[in-house]
N, C-alpha and C positions, 0 to 999 in steps of 0.2 A: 574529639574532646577529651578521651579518655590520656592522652600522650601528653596533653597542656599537663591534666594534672599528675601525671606523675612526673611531670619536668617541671613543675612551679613544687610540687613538691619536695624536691631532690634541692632545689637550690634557697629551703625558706632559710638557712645557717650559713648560706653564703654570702654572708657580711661580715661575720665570726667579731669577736668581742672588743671591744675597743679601750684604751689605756687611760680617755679622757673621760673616765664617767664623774670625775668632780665638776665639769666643766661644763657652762650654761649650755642651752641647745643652740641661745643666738653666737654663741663663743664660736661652739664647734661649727655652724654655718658658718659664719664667718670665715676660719681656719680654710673651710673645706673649698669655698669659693678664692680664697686666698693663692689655695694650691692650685687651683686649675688653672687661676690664669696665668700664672707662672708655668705651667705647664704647656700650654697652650703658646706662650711666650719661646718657651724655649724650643718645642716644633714647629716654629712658624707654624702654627693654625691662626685662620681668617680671624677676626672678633667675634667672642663668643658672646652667650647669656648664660648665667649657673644660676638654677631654682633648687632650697633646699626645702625640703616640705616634710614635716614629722607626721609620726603612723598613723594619721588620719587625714592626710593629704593637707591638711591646711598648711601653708604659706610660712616658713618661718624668716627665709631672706632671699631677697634676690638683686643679682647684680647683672647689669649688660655694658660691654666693653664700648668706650666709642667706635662709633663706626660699624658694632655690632646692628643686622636688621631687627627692627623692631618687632618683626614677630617670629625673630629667634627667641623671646621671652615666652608668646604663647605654646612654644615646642616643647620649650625646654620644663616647661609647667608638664606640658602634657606627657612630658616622658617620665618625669618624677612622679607623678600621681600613677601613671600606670607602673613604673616599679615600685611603689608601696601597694600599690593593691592587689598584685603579682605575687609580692613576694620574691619577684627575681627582675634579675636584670633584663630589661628592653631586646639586647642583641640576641639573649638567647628564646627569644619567643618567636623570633622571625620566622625561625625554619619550619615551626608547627602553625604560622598561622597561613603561611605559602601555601602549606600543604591541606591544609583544611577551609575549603570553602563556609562551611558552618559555624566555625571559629571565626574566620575570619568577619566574617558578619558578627556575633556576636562581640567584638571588638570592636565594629563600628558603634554597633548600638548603645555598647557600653562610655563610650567615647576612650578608649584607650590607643595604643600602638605600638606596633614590634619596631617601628624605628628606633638603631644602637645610640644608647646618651644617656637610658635612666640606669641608677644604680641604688640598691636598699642599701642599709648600712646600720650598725649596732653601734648601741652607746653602754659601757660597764655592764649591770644582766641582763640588759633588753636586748631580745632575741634581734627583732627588728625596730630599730625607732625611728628610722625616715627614709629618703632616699633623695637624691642627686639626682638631677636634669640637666643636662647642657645642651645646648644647640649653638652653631654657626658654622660647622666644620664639616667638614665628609663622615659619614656618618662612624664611620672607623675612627674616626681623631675623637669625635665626642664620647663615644665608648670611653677607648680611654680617658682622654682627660676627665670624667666622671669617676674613672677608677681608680688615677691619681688622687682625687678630694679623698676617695673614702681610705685610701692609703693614708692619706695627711691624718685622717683624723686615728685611724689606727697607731702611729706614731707617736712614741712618749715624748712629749714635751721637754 
C-alpha cells in the first residue's frame, strides 16, 4: 500500500496545465472526446466509448461509436472515476496492484481498476479537474487514445 501511495503521489501534476481554461467543461469534453475518436480513427482501433467525468467523478459527457459494445461505456466510466480518484493514470497502477494482493482487493471493494484507458487532466489552475475513460481497444490503444483527448485539450485553440 505504501508504493500506491507514493506512485498516485508522484503523478497527482501529471496532467500539467491546460491552454483552454476559458472554455466550458462540456466544451472541453467535447473537444477531448472529439480527439479520440479521430484518433482511434486514424489507428484503426475497434469502436470505442470516451466518458469525461470532472473531479468528483460525476458524469459530464459521454459518447459510444457505432458498433462500439455497450458496455464499453460502463468501462470506460469505471476507468475515468478511477483516474480521478487516483489522481493518476489507470495503466500506471497496474504494476502495484499485480503486486499487491491487499491493494488489489481494496480496489475491488473500492470499485475501481488498474485496466490502461483512464486519464486525469487540468483545466487553466486546476491541478486536477477530471479525467478521461475509454474503452473498446486493447488496452494499450485506450491508454493512449485517452492520452490523445488530454493532448487535444492541452492544445491552444
Amino acid at each position: 500500500m505504501r508504493h500506491l501511495r507514493t506512485l498516485l503521489a508522484a503523478c497527482v501534476l501529471c496532467a500539467g496545465p491546460s491552454a483552454l481554461a476559458a472554455d466550458s467543461a462540456l466544451a472541453s469534453a467535447e473537444k477531448m472526446i472529439a480527439s479520440c475518436f479521430a484518433y482511434a480513427a486514424a489507428n484503426k482501433m475497434p469502436p470505442v466509448s470516451v466518458v469525461v467525468v470532472d473531479a468528483s467523478g460525476a458524469l459530464i459527457a459521454s459518447k459510444r461509436q457505432d458498433g462500439a459494445m455497450p458496455v464499453a461505456v460502463d468501462a470506460a466510466l469505471l476507468k475515468a472515476r478511477t483516474s480521478i480518484r487516483t489522481r493518476a493514470p489507470t495503466a500506471v497502477l497496474s504494476p502495484v496492484v499485480q503486486g499487491d494482493a491487499g491493494t488489489r482487493d481494496a480496489f475491488i471493494t473500492m470499485q475501481l481498476t488498474s485496466i490502461p484507458g483512464g486519464v486525469p487532466f487540468a483545466r487553466g489552475a486546476e491541478v486536477v479537474a477530471g479525467a478521461v475513460g475509454v474503452s473498446g481497444g486493447q488496452p494499450d490503444q485506450d491508454a493512449a487514445c485517452a492520452n490523445s483527448a488530454v493532448e487535444a485539450l492541452k492544445a491552444k485553440s
